[in-house]
Backbone as a ProteinNet text record, in pm:
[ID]
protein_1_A
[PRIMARY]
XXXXXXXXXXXXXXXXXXXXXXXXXXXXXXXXXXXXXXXXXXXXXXXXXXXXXXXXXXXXXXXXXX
[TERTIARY]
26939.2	26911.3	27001.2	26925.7	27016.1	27081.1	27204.4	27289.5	27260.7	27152.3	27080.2	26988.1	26918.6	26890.4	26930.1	27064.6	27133.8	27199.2	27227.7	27272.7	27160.9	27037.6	26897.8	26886.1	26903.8	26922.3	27049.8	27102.3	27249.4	27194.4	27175.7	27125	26983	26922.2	26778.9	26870.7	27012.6	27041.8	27110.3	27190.8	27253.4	27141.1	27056.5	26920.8	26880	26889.5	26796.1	26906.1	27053.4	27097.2	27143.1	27124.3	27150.6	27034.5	26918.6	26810.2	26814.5	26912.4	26893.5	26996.9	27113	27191.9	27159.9	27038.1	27000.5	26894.7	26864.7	26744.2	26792.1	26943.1	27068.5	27087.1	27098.3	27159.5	27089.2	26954.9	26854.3	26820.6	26837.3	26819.7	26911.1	27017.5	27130.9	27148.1	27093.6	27084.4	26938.1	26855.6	26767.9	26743.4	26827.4	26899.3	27002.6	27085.3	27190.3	27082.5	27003.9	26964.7	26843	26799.8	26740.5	26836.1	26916.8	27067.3	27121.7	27098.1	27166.5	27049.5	26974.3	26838.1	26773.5	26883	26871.6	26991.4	27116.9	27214.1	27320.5	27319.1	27430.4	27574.7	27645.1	27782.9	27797.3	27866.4	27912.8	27964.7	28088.6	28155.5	28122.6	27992.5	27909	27846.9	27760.5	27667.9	27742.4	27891.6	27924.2	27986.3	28005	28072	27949	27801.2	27699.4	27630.1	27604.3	27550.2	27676	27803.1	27912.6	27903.3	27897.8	27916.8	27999.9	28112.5	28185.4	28136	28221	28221.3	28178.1	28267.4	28217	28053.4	28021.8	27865	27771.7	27799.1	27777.5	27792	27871	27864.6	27775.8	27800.7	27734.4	27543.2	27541.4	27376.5	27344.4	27430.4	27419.5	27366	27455.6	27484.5	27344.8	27315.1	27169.4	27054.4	27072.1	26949.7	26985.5	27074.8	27114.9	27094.3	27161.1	27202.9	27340.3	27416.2	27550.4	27598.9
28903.8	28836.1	28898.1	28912.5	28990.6	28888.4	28925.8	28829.3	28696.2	28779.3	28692.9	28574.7	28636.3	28518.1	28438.9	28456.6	28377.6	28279.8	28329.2	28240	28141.2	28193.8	28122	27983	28014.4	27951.9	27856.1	27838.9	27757.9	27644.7	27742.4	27619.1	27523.7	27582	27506	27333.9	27417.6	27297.8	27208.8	27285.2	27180.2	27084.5	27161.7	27032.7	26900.1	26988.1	26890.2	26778.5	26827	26694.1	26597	26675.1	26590.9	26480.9	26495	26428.7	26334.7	26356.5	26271.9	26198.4	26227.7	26129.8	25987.7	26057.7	26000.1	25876	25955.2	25832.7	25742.6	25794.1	25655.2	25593.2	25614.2	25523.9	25404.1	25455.8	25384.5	25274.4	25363	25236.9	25121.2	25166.7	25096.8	24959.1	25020.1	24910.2	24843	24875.7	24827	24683.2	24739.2	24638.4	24548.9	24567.4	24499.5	24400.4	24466.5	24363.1	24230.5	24245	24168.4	24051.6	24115.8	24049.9	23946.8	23946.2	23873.3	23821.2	23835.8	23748.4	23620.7	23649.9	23571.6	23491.6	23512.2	23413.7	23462.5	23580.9	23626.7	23641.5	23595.9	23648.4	23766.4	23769.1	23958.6	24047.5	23955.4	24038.7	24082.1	23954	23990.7	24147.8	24124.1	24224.1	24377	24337.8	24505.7	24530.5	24479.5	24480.9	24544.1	24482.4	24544.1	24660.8	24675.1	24776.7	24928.4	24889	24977.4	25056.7	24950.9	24985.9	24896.6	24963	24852.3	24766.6	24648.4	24544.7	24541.2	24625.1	24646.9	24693.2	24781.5	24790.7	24721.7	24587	24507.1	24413.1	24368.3	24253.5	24319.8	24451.7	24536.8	24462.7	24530.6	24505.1	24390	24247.3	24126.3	24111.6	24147.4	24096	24161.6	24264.8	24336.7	24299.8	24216.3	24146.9	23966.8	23926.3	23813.4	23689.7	23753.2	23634.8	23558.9	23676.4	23595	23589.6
-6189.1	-6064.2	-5956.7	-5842.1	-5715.7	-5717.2	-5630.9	-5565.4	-5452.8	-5361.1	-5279.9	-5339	-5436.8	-5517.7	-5618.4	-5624.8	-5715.3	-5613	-5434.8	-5371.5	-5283.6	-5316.8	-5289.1	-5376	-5551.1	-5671	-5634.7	-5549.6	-5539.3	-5439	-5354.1	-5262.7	-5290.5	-5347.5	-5397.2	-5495.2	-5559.4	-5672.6	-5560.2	-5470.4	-5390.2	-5332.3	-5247.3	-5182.6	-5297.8	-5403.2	-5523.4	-5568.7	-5521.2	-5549	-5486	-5343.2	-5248.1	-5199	-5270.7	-5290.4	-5360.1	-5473.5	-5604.7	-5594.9	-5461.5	-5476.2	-5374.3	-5241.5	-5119.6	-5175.4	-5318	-5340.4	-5477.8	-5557.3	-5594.7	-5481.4	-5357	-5272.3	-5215.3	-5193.6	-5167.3	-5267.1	-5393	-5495.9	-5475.4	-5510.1	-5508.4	-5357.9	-5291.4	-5155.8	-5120.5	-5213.8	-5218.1	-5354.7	-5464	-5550.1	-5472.4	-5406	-5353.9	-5269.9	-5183.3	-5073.8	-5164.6	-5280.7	-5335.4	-5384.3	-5456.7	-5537.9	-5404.3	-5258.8	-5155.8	-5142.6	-5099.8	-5070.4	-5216.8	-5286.8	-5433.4	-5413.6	-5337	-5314.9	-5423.2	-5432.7	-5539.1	-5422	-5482.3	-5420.6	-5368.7	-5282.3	-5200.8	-5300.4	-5364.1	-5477.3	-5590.4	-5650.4	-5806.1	-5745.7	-5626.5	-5565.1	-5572.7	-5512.4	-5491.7	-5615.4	-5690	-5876.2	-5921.2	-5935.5	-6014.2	-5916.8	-5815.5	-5773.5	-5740.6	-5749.4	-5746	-5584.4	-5526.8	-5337.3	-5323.6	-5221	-5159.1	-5079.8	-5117.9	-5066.8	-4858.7	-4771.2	-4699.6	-4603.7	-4729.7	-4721.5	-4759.8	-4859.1	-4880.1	-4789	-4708.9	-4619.6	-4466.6	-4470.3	-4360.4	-4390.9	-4527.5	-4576.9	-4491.8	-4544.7	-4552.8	-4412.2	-4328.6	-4168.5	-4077.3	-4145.5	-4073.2	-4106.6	-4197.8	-4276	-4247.8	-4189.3	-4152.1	-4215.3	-4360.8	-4475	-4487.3	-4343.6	-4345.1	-4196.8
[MASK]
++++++++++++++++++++++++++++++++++++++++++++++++++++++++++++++++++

């Protein structure tokens, strides 16, 4: 493999995981915002979905459960 396409091959993995981490995140706050709209605690919420607490009360406040 040329060099150019081995640094073509780098960036294709970087995009692909910067994808795969954009659409954990989504999950993850898309779980959280159900878990509040169910009346779960701030703290159970950011314990099981593993987001801080801050982005958690952020979620909360834009969706105006708190």
């Amino acid at each position: 493999m040329t060099q150019e396409g081995e640094g073509d091959l780098k960036l294709m993995c970087n995009l692909g995981e910067g994808l795969y981490e954009d659409g954990l995140m989504k999950g993850k706050l898309e779980s959280a915002l159900e878990m509040l709209k169910d009346g779960v605690d701030l703290d159970k919420v950011a314990k099981y979905t593993k987001l801080s607490l801050s982005i958690i009360k952020e979620l909360a406040k834009q969706n105006k459960l708190i």
